[in-house]
Short mmCIF file of the C-alpha atoms (twelve columns), coordinates in Angstrom:
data_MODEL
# 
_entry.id   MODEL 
# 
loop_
_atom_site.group_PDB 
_atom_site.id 
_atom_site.type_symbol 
_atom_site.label_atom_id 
_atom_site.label_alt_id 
_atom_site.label_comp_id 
_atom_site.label_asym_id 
_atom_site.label_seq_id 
_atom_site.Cartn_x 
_atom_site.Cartn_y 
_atom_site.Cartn_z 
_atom_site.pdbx_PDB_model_num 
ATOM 1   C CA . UNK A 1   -4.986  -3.956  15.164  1 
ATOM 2   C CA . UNK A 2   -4.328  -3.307  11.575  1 
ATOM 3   C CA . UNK A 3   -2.008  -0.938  9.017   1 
ATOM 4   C CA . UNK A 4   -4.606  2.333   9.788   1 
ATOM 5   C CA . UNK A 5   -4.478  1.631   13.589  1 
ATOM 6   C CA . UNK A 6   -0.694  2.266   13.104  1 
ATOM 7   C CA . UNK A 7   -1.302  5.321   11.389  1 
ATOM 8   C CA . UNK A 8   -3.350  6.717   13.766  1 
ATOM 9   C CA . UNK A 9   -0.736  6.319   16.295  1 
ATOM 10  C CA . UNK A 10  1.525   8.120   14.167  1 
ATOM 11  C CA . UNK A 11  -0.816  10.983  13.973  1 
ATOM 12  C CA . UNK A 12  -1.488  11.146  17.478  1 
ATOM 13  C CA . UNK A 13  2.706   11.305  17.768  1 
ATOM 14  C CA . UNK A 14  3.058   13.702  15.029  1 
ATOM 15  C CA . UNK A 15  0.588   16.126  16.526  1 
ATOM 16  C CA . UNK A 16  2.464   19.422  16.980  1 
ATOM 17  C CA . UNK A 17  5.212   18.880  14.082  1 
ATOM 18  C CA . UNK A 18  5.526   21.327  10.971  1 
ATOM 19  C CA . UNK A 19  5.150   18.607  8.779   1 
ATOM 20  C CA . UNK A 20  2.838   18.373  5.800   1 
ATOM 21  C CA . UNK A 21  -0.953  17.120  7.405   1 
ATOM 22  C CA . UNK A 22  -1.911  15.128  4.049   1 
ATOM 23  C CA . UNK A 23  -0.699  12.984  3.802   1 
ATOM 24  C CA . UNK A 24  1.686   12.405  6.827   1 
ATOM 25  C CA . UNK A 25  2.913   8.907   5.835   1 
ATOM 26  C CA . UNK A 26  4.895   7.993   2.678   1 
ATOM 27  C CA . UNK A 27  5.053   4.314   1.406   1 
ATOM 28  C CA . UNK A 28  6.995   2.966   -1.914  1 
ATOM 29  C CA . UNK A 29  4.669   0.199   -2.959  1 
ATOM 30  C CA . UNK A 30  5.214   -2.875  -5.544  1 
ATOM 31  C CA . UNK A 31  3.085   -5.152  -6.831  1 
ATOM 32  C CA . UNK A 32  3.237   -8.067  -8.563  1 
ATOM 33  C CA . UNK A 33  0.470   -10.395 -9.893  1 
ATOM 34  C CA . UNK A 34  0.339   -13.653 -9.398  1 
ATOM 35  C CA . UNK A 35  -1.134  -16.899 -12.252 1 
ATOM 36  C CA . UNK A 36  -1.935  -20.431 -11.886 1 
ATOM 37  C CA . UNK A 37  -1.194  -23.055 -13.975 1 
ATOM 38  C CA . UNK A 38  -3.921  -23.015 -15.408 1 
ATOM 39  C CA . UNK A 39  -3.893  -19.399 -17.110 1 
ATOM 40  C CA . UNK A 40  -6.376  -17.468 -14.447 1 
ATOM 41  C CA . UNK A 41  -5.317  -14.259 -12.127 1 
ATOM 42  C CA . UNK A 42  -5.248  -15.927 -8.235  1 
ATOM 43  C CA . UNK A 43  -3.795  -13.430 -6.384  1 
ATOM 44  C CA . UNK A 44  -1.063  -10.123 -6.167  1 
ATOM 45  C CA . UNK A 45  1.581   -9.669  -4.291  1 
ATOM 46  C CA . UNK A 46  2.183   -6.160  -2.142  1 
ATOM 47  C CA . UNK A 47  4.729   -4.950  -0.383  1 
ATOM 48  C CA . UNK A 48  5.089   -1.700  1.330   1 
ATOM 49  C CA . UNK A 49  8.025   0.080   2.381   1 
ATOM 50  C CA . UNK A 50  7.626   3.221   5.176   1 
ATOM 51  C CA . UNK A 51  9.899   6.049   4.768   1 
ATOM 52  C CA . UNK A 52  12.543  6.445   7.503   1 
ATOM 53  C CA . UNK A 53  10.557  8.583   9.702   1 
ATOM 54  C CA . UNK A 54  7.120   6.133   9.621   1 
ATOM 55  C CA . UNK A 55  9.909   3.214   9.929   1 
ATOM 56  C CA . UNK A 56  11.473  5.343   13.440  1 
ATOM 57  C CA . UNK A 57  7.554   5.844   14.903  1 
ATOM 58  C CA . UNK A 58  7.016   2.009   14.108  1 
ATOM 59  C CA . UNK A 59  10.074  1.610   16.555  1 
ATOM 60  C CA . UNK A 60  9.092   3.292   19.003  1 
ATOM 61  C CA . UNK A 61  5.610   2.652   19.450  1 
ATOM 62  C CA . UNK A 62  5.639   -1.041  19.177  1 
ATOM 63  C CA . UNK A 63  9.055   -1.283  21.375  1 
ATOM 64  C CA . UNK A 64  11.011  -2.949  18.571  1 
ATOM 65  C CA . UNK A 65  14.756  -3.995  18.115  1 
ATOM 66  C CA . UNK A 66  14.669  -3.854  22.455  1 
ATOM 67  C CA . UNK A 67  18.723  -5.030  22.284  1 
ATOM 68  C CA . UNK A 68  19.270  -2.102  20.099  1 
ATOM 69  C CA . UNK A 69  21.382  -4.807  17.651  1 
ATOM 70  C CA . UNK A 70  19.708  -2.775  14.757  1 
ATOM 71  C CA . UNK A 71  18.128  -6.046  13.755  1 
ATOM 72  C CA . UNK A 72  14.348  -7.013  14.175  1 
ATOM 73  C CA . UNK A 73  13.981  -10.330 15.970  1 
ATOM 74  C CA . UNK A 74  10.906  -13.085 15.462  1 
ATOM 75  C CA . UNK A 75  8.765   -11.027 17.964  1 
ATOM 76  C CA . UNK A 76  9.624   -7.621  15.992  1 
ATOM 77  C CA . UNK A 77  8.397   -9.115  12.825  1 
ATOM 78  C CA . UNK A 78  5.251   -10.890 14.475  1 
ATOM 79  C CA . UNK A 79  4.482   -7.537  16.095  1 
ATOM 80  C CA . UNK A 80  4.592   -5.795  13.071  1 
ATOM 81  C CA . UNK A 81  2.763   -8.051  10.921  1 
ATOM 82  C CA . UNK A 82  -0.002  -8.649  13.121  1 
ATOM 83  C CA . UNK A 83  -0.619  -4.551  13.057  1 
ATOM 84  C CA . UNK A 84  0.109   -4.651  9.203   1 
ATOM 85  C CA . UNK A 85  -2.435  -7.534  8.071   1 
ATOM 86  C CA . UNK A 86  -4.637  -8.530  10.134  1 
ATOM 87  C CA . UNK A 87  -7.504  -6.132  8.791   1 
ATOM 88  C CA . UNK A 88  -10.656 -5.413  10.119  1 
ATOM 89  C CA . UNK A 89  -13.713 -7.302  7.827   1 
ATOM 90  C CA . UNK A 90  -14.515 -3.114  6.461   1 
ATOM 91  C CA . UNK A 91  -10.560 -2.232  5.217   1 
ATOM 92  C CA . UNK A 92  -9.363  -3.390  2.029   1 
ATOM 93  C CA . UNK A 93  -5.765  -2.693  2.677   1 
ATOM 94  C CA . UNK A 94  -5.791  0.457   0.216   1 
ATOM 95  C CA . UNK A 95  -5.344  -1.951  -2.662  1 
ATOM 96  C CA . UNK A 96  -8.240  -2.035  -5.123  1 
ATOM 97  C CA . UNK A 97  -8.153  -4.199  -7.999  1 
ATOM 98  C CA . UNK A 98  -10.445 -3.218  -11.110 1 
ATOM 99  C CA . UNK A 99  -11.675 -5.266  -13.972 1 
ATOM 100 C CA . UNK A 100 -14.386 -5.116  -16.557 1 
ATOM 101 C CA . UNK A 101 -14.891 -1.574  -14.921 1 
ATOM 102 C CA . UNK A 102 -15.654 -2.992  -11.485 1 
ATOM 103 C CA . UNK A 103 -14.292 -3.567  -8.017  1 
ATOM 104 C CA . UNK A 104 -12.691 -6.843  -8.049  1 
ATOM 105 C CA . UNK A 105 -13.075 -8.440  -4.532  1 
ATOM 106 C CA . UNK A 106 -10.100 -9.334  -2.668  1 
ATOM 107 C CA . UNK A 107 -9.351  -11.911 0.380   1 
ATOM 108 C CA . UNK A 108 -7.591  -11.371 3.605   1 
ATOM 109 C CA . UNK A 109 -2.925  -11.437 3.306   1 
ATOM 110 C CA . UNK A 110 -1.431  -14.398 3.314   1 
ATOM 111 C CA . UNK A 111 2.369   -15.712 3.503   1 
ATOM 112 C CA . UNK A 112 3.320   -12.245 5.024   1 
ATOM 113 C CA . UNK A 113 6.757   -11.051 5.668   1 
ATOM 114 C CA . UNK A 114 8.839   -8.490  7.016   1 
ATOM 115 C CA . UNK A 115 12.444  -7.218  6.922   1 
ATOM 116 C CA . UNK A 116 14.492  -3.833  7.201   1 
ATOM 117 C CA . UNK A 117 15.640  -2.508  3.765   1 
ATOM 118 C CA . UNK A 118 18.740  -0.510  4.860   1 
ATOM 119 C CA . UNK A 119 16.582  1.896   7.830   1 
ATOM 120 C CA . UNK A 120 13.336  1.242   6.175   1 
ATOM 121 C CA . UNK A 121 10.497  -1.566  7.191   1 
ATOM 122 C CA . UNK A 122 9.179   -3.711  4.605   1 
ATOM 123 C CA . UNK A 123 6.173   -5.420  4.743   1 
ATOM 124 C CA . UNK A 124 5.086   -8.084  1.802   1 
ATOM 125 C CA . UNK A 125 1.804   -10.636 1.066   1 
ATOM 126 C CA . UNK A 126 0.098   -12.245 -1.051  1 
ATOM 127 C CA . UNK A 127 -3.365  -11.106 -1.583  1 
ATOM 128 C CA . UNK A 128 -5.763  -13.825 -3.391  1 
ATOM 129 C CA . UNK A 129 -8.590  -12.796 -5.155  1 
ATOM 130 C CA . UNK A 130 -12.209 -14.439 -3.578  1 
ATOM 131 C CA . UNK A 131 -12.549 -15.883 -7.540  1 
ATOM 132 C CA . UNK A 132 -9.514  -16.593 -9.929  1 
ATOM 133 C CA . UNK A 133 -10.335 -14.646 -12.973 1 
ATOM 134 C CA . UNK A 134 -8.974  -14.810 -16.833 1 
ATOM 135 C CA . UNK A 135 -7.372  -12.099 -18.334 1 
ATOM 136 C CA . UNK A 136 -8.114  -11.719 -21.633 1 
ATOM 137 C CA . UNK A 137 -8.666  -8.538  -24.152 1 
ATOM 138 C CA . UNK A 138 -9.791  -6.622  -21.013 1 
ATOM 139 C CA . UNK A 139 -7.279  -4.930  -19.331 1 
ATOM 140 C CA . UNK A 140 -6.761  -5.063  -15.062 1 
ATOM 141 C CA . UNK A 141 -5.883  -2.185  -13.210 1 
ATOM 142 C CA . UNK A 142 -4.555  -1.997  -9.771  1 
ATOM 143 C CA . UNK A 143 -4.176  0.645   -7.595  1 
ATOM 144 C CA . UNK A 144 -2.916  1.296   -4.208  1 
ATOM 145 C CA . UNK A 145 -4.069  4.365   -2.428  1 
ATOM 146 C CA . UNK A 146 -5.898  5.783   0.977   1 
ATOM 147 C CA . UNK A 147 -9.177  7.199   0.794   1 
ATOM 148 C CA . UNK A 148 -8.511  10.207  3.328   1 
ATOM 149 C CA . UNK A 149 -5.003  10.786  1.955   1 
ATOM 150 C CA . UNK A 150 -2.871  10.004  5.153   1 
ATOM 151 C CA . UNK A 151 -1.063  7.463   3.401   1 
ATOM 152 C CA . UNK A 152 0.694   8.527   -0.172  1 
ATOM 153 C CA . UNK A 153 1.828   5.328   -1.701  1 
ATOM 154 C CA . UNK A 154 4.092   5.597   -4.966  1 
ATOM 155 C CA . UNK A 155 4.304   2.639   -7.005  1 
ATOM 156 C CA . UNK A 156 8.021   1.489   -8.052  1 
ATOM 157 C CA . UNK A 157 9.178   -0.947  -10.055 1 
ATOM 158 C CA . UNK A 158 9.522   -4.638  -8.862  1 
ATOM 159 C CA . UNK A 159 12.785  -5.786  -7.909  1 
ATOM 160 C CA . UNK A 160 12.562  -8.714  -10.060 1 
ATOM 161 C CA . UNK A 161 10.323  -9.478  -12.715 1 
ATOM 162 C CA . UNK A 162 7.257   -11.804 -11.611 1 
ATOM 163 C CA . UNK A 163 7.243   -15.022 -13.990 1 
ATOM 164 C CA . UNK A 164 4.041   -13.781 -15.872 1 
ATOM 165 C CA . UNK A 165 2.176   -15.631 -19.122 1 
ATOM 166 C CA . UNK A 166 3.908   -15.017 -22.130 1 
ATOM 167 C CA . UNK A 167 0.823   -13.053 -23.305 1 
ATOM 168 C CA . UNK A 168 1.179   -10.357 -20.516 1 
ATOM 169 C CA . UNK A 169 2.453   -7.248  -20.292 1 
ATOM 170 C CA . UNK A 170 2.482   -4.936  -16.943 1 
ATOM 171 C CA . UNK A 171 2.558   -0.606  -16.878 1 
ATOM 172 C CA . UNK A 172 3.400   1.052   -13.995 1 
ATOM 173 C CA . UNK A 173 1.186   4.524   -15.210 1 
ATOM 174 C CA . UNK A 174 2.815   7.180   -12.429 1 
ATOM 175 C CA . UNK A 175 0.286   9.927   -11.383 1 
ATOM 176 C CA . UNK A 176 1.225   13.618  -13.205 1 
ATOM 177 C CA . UNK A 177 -0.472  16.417  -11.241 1 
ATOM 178 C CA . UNK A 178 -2.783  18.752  -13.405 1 
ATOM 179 C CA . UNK A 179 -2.595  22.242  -12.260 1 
ATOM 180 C CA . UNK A 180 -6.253  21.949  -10.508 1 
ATOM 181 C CA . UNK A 181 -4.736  18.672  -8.813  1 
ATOM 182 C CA . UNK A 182 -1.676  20.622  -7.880  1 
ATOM 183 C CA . UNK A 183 -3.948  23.364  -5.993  1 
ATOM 184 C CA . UNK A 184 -5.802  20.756  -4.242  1 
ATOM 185 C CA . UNK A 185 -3.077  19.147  -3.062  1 
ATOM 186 C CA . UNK A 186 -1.545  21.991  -1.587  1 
ATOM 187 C CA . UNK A 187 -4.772  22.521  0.717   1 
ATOM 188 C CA . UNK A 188 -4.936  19.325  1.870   1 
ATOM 189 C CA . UNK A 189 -1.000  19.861  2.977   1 
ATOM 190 C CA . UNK A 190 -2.751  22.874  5.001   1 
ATOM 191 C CA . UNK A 191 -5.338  21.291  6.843   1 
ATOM 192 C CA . UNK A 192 -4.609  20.294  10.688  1 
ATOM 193 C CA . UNK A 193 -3.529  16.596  11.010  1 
ATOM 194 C CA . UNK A 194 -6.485  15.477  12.885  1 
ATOM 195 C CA . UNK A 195 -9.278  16.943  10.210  1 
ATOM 196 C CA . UNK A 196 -10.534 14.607  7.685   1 
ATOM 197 C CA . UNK A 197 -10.854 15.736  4.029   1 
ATOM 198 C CA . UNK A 198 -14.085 16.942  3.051   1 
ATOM 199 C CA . UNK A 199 -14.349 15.469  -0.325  1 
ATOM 200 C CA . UNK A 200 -14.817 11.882  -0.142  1 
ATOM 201 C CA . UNK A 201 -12.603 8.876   -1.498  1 
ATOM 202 C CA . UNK A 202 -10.156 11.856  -2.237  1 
ATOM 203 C CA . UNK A 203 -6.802  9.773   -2.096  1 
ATOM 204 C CA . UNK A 204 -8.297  7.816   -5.602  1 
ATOM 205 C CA . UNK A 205 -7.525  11.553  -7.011  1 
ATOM 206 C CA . UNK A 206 -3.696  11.316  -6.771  1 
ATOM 207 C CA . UNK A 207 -3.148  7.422   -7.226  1 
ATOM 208 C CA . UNK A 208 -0.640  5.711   -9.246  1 
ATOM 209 C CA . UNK A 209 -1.913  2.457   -11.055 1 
ATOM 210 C CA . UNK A 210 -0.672  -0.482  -12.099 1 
ATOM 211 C CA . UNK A 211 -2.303  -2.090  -15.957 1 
ATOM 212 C CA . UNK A 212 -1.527  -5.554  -16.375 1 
ATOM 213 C CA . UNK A 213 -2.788  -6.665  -20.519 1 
ATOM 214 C CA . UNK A 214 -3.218  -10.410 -21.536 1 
ATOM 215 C CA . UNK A 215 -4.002  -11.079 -24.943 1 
# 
């Protein structure tokens, strides 16, 4: 099971609502990247919270909170974090790193957790790279979106501030629809919640994205 096998079953339970088709889930993401000691990029940290509605179909379809003590219990959180990270070898968790103009790769979640944030579920991991890189002149961008749209994440500011090298310096760059973007966004809001967008990689078009400097 994995994060997009959870959105399919909240498709399949939204079928038949008014609601907007694209996207039909809405996640506040924040990021944080992560250094060694000795200087070099190892990994960033993600966490993902649903909005209330997601949060309620979550609930129901994987049985949680079964004493109704508005509290999830070890099993809750195991539940949900098996269907949140344990990703097929094709999905790359809608987070794409890019440096030197490339694809960065990234590894499988680690050290994940999960908690309720007032009526909202929060997921969080860690997310090594495959090779610990050094940032330096080049800048790293990271973005967080779904290539058919389903999901629309909006990156918010961390919490805290992530103990970065004195040299750093991270920008959360917000998307800001153009008036073509605006259009297209609107049709994709029309189209029937099982039909896939035509034009491919299409969620990359409306993606916030996080530039992290060094140097």
């Amino acid at each position: 099971m994995s994060h997009k096998f959870w959105g399919f079953i909240i498709v399949m339970m939204c079928l038949g609502e008014p609601a907007k088709a694209h996207p039909h889930v809405f996640v506040d993401a924040r990021t944080g990247f992560i250094f060694g000691t000795d200087g070099l990029l190892e990994a960033l940290h993600i966490s993902w919270t649903y909005d209330e509605f997601t949060t309620l179909i979550l609930f129901e379809s994987l049985n949680l909170d079964p004493d109704g003590d508005g509290q999830l219990n070890d099993a809750d959180r195991a539940a949900i974090i098996d269907g949140e990270t344990k990703w097929s070898h094709t999905y790359k968790g809608d987070v794409y790193l890019e440096f030197a103009g490339q694809d960065y790769p990234l590894g499988r979640p680690e050290a994940a957790a999960v908690r309720l944030n007032g009526n909202q579920v929060e997921v969080s991991f860690d997310l090594p790279l495959l090779q610990p890189v050094r940032i330096d002149n080049a800048p790293v961008f990271l973005r967080l979106y779904d290539p058919f749209y389903y999901y629309a994440y909006s990156i918010v500011p961390p919490i805290a501030h992530a103990n970065l090298p004195e040299d750093c310096q991270v920008q959360i760059l917000s998307f800001e629809p153009s008036a073509a973007e605006s259009t297209l966004q609107e049709k994709l809001a029309a189209l029937g919640r099982e039909d896939i967008p035509a034009l491919e990689n299409i969620g990359r078009l409306f993606s916030d994205e996080v530039q992290l400097t060094c140097g």
